[in-house]
Structure formats: C-alpha cells, structure tokens
N, C-alpha and C positions, 0 to 999 in steps of 0.2 A: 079743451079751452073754450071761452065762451064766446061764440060770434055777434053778438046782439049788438047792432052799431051804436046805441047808446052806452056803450062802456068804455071808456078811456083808461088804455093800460100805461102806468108810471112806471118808467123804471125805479129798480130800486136800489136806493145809492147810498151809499156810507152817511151822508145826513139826516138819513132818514131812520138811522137806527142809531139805539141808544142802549150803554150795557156792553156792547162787543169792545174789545179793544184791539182786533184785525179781524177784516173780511178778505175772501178767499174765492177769486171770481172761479167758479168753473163752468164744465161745458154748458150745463143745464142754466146756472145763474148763479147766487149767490152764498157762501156758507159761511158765518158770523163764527168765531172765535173767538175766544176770553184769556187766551196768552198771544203774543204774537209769534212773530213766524219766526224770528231769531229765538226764543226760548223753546216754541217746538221742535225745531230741529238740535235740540241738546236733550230734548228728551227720546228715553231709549222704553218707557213702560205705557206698557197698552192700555192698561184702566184711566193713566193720567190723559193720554192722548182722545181718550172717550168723553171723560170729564169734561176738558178743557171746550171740546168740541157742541155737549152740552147745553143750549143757551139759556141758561138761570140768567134771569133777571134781564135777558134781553129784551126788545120790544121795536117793535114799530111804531113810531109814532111824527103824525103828522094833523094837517089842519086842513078842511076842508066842510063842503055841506052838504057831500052825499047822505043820502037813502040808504045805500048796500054796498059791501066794503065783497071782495073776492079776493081771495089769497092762494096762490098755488104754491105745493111745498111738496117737496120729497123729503118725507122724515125718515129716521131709521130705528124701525123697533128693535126691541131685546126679545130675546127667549131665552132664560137661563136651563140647563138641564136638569132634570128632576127637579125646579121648582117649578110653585103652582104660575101660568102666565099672566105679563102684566098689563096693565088698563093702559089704552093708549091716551099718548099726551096727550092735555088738554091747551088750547089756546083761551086766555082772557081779554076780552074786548072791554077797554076802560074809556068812558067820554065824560070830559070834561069831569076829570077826575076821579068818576065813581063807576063801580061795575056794570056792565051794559050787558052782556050775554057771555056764553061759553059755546064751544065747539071743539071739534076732533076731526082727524082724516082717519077711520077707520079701514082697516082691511087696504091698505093702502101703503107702497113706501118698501125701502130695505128692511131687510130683517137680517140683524145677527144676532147667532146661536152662542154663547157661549158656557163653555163646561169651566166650570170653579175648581174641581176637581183634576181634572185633566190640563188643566188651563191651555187651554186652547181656547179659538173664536174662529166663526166661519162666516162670512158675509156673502147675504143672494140679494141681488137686484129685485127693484121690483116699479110698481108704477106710479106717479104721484098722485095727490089727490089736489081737492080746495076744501078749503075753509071757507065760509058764505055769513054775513050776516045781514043781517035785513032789516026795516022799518024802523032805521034811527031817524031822527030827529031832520028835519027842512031848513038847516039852519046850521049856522059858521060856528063848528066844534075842535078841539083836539082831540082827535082818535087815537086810542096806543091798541096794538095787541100784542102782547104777551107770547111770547113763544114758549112753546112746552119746557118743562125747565130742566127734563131729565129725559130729552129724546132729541137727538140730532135734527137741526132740522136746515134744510138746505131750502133759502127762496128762490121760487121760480118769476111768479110776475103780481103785480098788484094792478087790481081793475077797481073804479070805484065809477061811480054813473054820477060825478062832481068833479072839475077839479083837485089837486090833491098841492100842499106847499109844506115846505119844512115846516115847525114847530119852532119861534124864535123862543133864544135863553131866556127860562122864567128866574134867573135870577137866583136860584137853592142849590145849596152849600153840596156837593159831590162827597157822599159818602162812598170810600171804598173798601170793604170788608174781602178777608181771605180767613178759609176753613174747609173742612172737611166735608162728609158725605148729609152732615146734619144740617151744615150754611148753605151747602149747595141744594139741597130740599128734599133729599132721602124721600119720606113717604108723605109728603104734604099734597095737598086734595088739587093747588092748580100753581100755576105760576105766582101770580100774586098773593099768595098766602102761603110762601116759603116764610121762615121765621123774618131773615131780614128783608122780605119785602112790604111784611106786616109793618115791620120796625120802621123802612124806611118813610111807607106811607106816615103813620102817625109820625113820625118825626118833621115830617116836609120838606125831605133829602133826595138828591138824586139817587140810584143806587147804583153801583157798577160791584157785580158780585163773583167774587172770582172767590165763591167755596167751591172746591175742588176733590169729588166724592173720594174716599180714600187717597189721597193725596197732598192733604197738609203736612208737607214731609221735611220743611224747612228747605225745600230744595234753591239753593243760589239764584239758580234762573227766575223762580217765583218772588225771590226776595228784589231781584231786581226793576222785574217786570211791575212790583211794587212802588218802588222808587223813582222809576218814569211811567206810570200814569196820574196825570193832574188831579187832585183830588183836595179835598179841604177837612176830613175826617177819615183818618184810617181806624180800623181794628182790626186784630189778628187773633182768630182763636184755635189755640195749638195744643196738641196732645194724643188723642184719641186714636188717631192714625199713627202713631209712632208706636203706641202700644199694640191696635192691630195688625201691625206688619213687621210689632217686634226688631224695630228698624236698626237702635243705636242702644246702648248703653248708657247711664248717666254721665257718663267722661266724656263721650263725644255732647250729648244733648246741652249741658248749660254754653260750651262755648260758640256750639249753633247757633242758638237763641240768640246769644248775645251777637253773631255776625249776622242773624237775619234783622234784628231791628238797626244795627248800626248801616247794613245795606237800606235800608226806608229812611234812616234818617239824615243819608247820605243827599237824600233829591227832598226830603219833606222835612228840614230840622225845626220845625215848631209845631207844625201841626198836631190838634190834640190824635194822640195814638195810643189803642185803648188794646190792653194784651190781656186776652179771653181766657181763662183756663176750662178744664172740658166739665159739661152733666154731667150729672152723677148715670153713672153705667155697671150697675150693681157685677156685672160679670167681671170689669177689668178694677175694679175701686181696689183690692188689695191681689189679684191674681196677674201675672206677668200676659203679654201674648206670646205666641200670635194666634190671634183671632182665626175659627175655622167653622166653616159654615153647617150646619145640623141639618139631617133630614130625615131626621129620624118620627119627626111631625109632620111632614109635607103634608101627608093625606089631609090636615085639617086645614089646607090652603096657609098655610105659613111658613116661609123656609124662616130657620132660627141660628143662632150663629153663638160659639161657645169661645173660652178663655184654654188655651193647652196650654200655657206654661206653669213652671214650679215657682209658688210664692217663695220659696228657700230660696231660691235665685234672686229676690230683690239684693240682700245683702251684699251682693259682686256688682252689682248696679244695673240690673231689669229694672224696667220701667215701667209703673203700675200710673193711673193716674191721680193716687194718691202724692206720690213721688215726684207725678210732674207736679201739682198743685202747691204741693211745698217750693220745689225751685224755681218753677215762674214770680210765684210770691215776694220769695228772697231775689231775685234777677231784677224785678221790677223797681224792688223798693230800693236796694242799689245806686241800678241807673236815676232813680227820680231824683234824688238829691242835687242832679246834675240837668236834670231834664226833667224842668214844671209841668209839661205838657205830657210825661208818660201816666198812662192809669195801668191799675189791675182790676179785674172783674173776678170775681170765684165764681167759673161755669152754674157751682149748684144754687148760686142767687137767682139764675133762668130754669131752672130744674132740678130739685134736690130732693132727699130723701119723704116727705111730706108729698108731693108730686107724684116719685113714683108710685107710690101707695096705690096714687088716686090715676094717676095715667099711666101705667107702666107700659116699659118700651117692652114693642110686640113681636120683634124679633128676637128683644137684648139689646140690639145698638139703635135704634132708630126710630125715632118720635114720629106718633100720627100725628093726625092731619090737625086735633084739637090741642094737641099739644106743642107743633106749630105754633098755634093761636098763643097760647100761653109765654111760649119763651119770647117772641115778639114783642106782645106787649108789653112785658117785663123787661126785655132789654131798651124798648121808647121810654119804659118809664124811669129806668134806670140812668141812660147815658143822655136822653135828649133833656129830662126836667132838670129844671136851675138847680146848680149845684153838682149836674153828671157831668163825664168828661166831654160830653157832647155839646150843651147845653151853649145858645145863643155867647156872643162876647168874650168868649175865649180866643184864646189867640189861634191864627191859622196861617 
C-alpha cells in the first residue's frame, strides 16, 4: 500500500460505482456483481456464477482534480487447461468522456484453473496488485475506470492525491441490455470497446450490462432481475447459448421467450424493448449443439469450439439458430400488434454472412476485438438513429 502522506484514500462506496447491480462487502473490501444476491443464490451453475461475477461494463466513476488516480484490486485470473493462456484484464481510464490511458495488474491476484473437459475448476489465492495512473490534467474532471470486463475483480481501496466526490446524474436515458458470451465481451481488446459499450457510448446512454458469457438461458431469475432494474431502454439478445448448451427443444423454447419478455414487461410495460436474434455463427446456422470445445489447433495459440449435434434432429425440435431466428421473428411480430414499443433486430444485421467473410469468428463463436467495433457501431446505428427502436422520443 502506498504510505506517501499526500495521498487521501476514499472509500469505496456503492455511489461510486455504476454498472453493478449488487456489491458484496468482504473481508478485503468490495466485489461488484451484475445479478443480485436473491437471483444468485437460485442459481446452481458455476460458469453463470463466474459471468455474473465478471464486471462488464462496470466502472468507477467519480469527479475530482487529481494528478494520479491508485486503485488496489484482487483480480481473479483464468487458466483454461490445454488452452493457450490468457492476457490479463485490462482497465480503461476515461476523463471527461474520452480515453485517457490503459493498465493491468499483472502477475498478480487469484488464479482459477479450469478443465472444460473434465469440468471441474480449482481456485489458489494469491496477492493483489494497483493500478496507477499519472499526469492527468490540474483540473475539476470526471474520472471513470473501467473494470476488466472478463476477470473478477474485487476493490481494495482508492488513493487519489485530490479530493474525490460522486459523479451527479448527467441526465441519459439507462440502457439495459442482457446476452450472452458475445454482449458480455468474449474477446474484445478492453472494457470499453465491448460491442455494447461502443454502442452505448455513441449512443449517449448509461449502460448496465448484464451479458452473461454462456448464460443467456432464459433463466426466470435473469428475467426478473430484468424487471426490477430501473432502466429506460431494454434489449435482449437470445439464442446462441441455448444452442450451445443444447439446452431446450422448440416446445419448451417459444413459451420461454414468451414468459421471459412478459416477466420485463411485468415492471417496464412501455419501455422500448428490443429482442436481438443471434450473428451469424457459420458452425450452429443449420447444425444442432452442443457446442464442444477443439484442441485439436491449440499449438497455433487458438483453442476452437465445434457443433456435435445431428441436423436430422432439427425436425423433433433441436434448436439451430436458424430456428431460433425464425421464432423470435414470429414471437415478436405477434406480441407487437399488442406492444408498439417491442422491436426485432435479425443478429446478422450486426454480423452477417459478408462480415464473416471479411472478419470471421476465430474460434467459431466469438468476435475480435475489430469486430467488436463493427457490431457496435451497427447496432448505434441501427437502434439509436431516428427511426430505431432506441431513438430519442419514444415512449419510455
């Protein structure tokens, strides 16, 4: 820790972060969460309880005129077995709206190991680090930083050599989006250039992002957690993960859908609500799951992930995400007749066959970091410009 008497350590308090929707005081200090405590404790699976834990799209942010911001954090990295190991989070420093620097706590933090195959996970302790930024600006800013968006990360203490003060409401409309491993930010390059954090900047929305990496599973608890957080723009983009985990059948799947948006529209009945169907994902577009991971390329530092089910099996009702694409379609257009404010989006308007051509996904499932950039924009341009379901003046 840093002794230098010019440093005044804040604590750090639930107003001061934006994005979590429950923090979780423990011994060390603070871990930010994106379901709260009554939905995690109904959940029973170890990836969603990972995900969840994950802070996409969270951030610190406050206002103040320090020089050098310090941040101590016990993160928890991954080690998957037999795949190649992965870069450690990044933090984004944003001031006064625009990128300011990057950093990481290397070599530093928990580490769990987990086998995909074996499916197991084993967690070792380990030490925390800081995050340090320097030589901003002599002068009364809003500070954000970005918490890694795919690595736990547990806050210890904030030092800043200024005083530090909430960030009062700017006034922008709370966008809250739920999805899968591709919303929550799979392989994008930092926090803030996850697909919808792209989105939400160009848009000039809050964002609170509960994509949830293999876990958009329609699960009740999500739908509700949906329903009570305040929000003034929802979307939901559903599919991918039901074919990866080969979850339901088309008999269970439409009357899902249809209970998870009636749960959101349960606490949100007018908000525009915008129901995502998935990219195109050349391995599941006509082959069933479940999804299983390939390592049969590892040496070329890529783990890769394949389709094992029989397309003859759509006809009993496997789920391909041609299949969902169609019954989202039909489900939406339905409800709208009744509900001016529902939209449909066709995923491959963010990513479609032209696309993969030109960026194809490098595992199979899951978009770099320019391709990130790509679906972002596309979806700012899509749902915020006049005339998208986002767009200023609609009802909320």
């Amino acid at each position: 820790m840093h002794t230098n008497l010019g440093w005044i350590t804040t604590p750090i308090t639930p107003d001061l972060l934006r994005g979590a929707l429950d923090v979780e005081r423990t011994e060390r200090g603070l871990l930010p969460h994106r379901l709260p405590a009554w939905a995690r404790a109904q959940n029973v699976d170890g990836q969603l309880a990972m995900a969840e834990s994950q802070p996409s799209g969270v951030r610190l942010v406050f206002r103040t005129r320090a020089t050098a911001v310090e941040l101590d954090t016990l993160p928890t990295k991954r080690v998957y077995v037999g795949a190649p190991p992965r870069p450690d989070g990044v933090y984004d420093l944003i001031v006064d709206g625009r990128p300011a620097g990057q950093a990481d706590v290397p070599d530093r933090g928990n580490t769990l190991t987990i086998d995909m195959v074996a499916g197991t996970a084993e967690q070792r302790p380990g030490p925390p680090g800081t995050v340090r930024f320097t030589g901003l600006a002599d002068a009364v800013k809003d500070v954000e930083i970005w918490l890694p968006h795919n690595e736990t990360t547990e806050l210890l203490a904030l030092r800043t050599d200024a005083p530090v003060e909430p960030v009062p409401d700017r006034g922008r409309r709370v966008w809250l989006h739920h999805g899968s491993s591709i919303s929550h930010g799979s392989d994008a390059a930092s926090p803030t250039t996850t697909w919808p954090a792209l989105a939400a900047s160009l848009g000039g929305v809050e964002l609170i992002n509960l994509g949830l990496g293999g876990s958009a599973l329609l699960d009740p608890f999500t739908a509700r957690t949906l329903r009570d957080t305040p929000a003034d723009l929802i979307s939901v983009k559903i599919g991918i993960n039901l074919v990866n985990a080969d979850l339901m059948r088309l008999r269970a799947f439409t009357p899902a859908v249809h209970g998870f948006l009636d749960t959101i529209r349960d606490g949100h009945p007018t908000a525009p609500l915008l129901v995502v169907s998935p990219l195109l994902c050349p391995i599941h577009e006509e082959t069933p799951g479940p999804c299983a991971p390939d390592f049969s390329d590892v040496s070329s530092g890529r783990l890769r992930f394949r389709a094992t089910g029989d397309p003859a099996e759509v006809a009993s009702g496997k789920l391909t995400l041609g299949v969902i694409r169609d019954e989202l379609a039909r489900i939406v257009a339905q409800r709208a007749a009744q509900d001016p404010n529902l939209h449909y989006l066709d995923g491959r308007e963010l990513y479609g066959a032209a696309d993969a051509a030109e960026l194809p996904l490098p595992d199979e499932l899951h978009p770099d970091a320019a391709t990130h950039r790509r679906i972002g924009e596309r979806f700012a341009g899509l749902a915020f410009s006049d005339g998208g379901a986002f767009a200023d003046g609609r009802a909320a």
